[in-house]
C-alpha positions in Angstrom: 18.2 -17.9 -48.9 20.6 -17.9 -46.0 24.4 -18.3 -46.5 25.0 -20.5 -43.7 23.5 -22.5 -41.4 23.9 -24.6 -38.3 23.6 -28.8 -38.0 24.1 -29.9 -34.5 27.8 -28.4 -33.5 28.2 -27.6 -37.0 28.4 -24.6 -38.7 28.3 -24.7 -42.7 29.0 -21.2 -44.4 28.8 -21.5 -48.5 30.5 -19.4 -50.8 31.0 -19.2 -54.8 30.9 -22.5 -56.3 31.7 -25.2 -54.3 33.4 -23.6 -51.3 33.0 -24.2 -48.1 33.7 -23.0 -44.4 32.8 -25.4 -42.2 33.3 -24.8 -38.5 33.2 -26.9 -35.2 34.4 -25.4 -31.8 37.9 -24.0 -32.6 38.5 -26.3 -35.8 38.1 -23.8 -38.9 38.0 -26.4 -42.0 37.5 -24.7 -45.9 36.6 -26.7 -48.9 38.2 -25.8 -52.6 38.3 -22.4 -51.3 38.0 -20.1 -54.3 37.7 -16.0 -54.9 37.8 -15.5 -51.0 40.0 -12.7 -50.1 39.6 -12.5 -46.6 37.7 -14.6 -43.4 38.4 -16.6 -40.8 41.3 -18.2 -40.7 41.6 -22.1 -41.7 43.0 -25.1 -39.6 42.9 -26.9 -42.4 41.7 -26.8 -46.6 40.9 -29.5 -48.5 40.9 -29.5 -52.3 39.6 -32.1 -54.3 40.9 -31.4 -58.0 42.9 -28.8 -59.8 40.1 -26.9 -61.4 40.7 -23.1 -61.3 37.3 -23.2 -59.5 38.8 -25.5 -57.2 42.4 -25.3 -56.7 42.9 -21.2 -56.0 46.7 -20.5 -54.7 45.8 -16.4 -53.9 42.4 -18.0 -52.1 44.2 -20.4 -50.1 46.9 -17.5 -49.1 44.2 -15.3 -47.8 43.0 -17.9 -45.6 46.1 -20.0 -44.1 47.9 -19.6 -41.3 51.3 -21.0 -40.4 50.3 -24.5 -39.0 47.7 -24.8 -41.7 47.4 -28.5 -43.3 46.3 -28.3 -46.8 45.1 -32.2 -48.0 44.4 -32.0 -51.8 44.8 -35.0 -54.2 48.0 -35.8 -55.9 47.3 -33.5 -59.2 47.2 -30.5 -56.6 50.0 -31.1 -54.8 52.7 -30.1 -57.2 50.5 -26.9 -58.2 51.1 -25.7 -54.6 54.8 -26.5 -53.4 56.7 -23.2 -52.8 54.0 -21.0 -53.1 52.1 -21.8 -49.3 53.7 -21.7 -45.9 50.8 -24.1 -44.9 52.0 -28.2 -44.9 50.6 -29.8 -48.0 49.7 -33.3 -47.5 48.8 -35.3 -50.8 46.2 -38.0 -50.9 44.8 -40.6 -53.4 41.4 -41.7 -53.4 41.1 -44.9 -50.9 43.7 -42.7 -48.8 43.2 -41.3 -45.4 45.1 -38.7 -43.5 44.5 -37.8 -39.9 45.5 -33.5 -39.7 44.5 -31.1 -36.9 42.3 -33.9 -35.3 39.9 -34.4 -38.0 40.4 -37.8 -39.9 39.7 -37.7 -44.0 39.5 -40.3 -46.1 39.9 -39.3 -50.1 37.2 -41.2 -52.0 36.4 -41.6 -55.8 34.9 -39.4 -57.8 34.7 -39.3 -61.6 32.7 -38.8 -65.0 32.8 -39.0 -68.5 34.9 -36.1 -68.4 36.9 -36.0 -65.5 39.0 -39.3 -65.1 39.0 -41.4 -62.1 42.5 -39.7 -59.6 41.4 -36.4 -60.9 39.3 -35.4 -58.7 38.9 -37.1 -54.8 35.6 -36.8 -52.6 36.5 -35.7 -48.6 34.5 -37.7 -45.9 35.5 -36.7 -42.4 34.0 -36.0 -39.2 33.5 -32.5 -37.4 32.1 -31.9 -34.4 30.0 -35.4 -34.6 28.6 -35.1 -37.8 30.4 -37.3 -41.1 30.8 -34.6 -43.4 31.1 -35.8 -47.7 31.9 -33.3 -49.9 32.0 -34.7 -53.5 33.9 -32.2 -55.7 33.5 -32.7 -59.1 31.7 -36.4 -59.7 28.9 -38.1 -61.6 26.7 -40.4 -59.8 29.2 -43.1 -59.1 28.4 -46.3 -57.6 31.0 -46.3 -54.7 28.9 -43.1 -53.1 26.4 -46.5 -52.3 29.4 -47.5 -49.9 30.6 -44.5 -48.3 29.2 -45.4 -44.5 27.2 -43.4 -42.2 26.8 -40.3 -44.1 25.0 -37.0 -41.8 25.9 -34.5 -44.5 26.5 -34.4 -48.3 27.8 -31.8 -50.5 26.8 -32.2 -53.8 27.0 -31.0 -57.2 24.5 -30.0 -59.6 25.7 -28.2 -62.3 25.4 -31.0 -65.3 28.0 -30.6 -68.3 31.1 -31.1 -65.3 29.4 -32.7 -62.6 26.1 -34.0 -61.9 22.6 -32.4 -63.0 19.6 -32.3 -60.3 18.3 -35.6 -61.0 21.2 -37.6 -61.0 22.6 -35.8 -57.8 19.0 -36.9 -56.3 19.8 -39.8 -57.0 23.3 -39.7 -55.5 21.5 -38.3 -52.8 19.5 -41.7 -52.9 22.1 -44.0 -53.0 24.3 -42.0 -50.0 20.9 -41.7 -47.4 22.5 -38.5 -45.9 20.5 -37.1 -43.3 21.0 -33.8 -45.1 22.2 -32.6 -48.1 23.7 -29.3 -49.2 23.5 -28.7 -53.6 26.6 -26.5 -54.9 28.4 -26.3 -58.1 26.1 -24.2 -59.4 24.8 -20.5 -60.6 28.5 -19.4 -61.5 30.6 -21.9 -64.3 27.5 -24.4 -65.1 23.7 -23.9 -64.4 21.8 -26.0 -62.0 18.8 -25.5 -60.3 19.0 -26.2 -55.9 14.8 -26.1 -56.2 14.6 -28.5 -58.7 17.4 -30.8 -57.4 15.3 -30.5 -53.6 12.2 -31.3 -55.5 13.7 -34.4 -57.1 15.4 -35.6 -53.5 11.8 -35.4 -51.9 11.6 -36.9 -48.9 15.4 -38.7 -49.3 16.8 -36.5 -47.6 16.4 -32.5 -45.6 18.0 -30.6 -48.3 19.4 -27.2 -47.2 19.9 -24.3 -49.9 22.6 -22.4 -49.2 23.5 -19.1 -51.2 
C-alpha cells in the first residue's frame, strides 16, 4: 500500500500512528507529528491531545522552522512553552484560529475514556479541499454537523478511539468524499480492510501505510 497520495491539489503523506504531512503549493501542514526525525519542513502542526503518540516535543523540533505556528489544544499548550522556537497558539474545541493562511476550527472529540477538552478534532481547508482530522474520538454525534467535509481522518484502533465499525459509521454520519483510517497497527490494533469494507460505498476510502 502506498504511503501517500494525491486529492486534487493535495498531497497526503502518512506516517506512524496518526501523523500526517499534508501539503498544498508551498503550505507544509503536519498533524500530531510523532517519531519523525527528519522531512520537510512545517508551516504549521497541529496537535489535537497530549498523548505521547500525539504530542512529540523532539518530533515537532525536527520539523519546525522559525515562523512555524503550532495550534494544539489547551492541555498541549503548557507541555510545549520554552522548549519550541515555533509560536504556540492554544485552541478549545468551538475555537478557530486563522495561521499561515489556513483557517482551523478545533472541534469535539471524546469517549468513554478520553473526556470532552482533551482531545480537539482540526477541520481546515488546504488547497480547496476541507480537511477533518479527528485525533482521538468515539463516534460522536457533533461529527453529523461538521459542514462540507472532502476528507476525513479517522481512527480505528478501538480500546482509545474508535473500532472499524463505528468509524464507518462516523464515516456515515460525516459523508466525506474520502476517508483516510489511522490510529492503527502500532499502540491499538485495527484493521483499514475491514473498516473500508464496513464504509462501502459511503465513502472512497484510501489506505495509506
Amino acid at each position: 500500500m502506498p504511503k501517500s497520495t494525491t486529492i486534487g491539489d493535495v498531497q497526503f503523506e502518512r506516517f506512524i500512528q496518526s501523523s500526517f504531512r499534508i501539503k498544498s503549493g508551498d503550505t507544509v501542514v503536519y498533524i500530531d507529528p510523532h517519531r519523525i526525525s527528519q522531512g520537510e519542513k512545517a508551516d504549521l502542526i497541529l496537535v489535537t491531545h497530549e498523548h505521547f503518540d500525539h504530542l512529540d516535543t523532539e518530533s515537532i523540533k525536527a520539523l519546525e522552522k522559525d515562523d512555524t505556528v503550532i495550534v494544539v489544544n489547551a492541555a498541549c499548550a503548557g507541555n510545549l512553552q520554552g522548549k519550541v522556537k515555533g509560536k504556540v497558539v492554544s485552541v478549545q474545541e468551538g475555537q478557530t484560529a486563522s495561521q499561515k493562511g489556513v483557517d482551523i476550527r478545533a472541534v469535539p472529540g471524546y469517549n468513554n475514556i478520553h473526556p470532552r477538552g482533551f482531545n480537539v478534532g482540526f477541520v481546515f481547508n488546504l488547497g480547496g479541499q476541507a480537511i477533518y482530522h479527528a485525533g482521538d474520538t468515539g463516534h460522536v454525534p457533533e461529527m453529523a454537523s461538521l459542514g462540507s467535509i472532502d476528507v476525513a481522518l479517522l481512527p480505528i484502533g478501538g480500546t482509545y478511539t474508535m473500532d472499524e465499525r463505528e468509524a464507518a459509521e462516523a464515516v456515515k454520519a460525516i459523508k466525506p468524499k474520502v476517508a483516510i483510517p489511522m490510529h492503527y497497527g502500532y499502540a491499538t490494533g485495527g484493521d483499514p480492510q475491514k473498516f473500508a469494507s464496513q464504509v462501502g460505498a459511503a465513502a472512497q476510502v484510501v489506505v495509506l501505510d
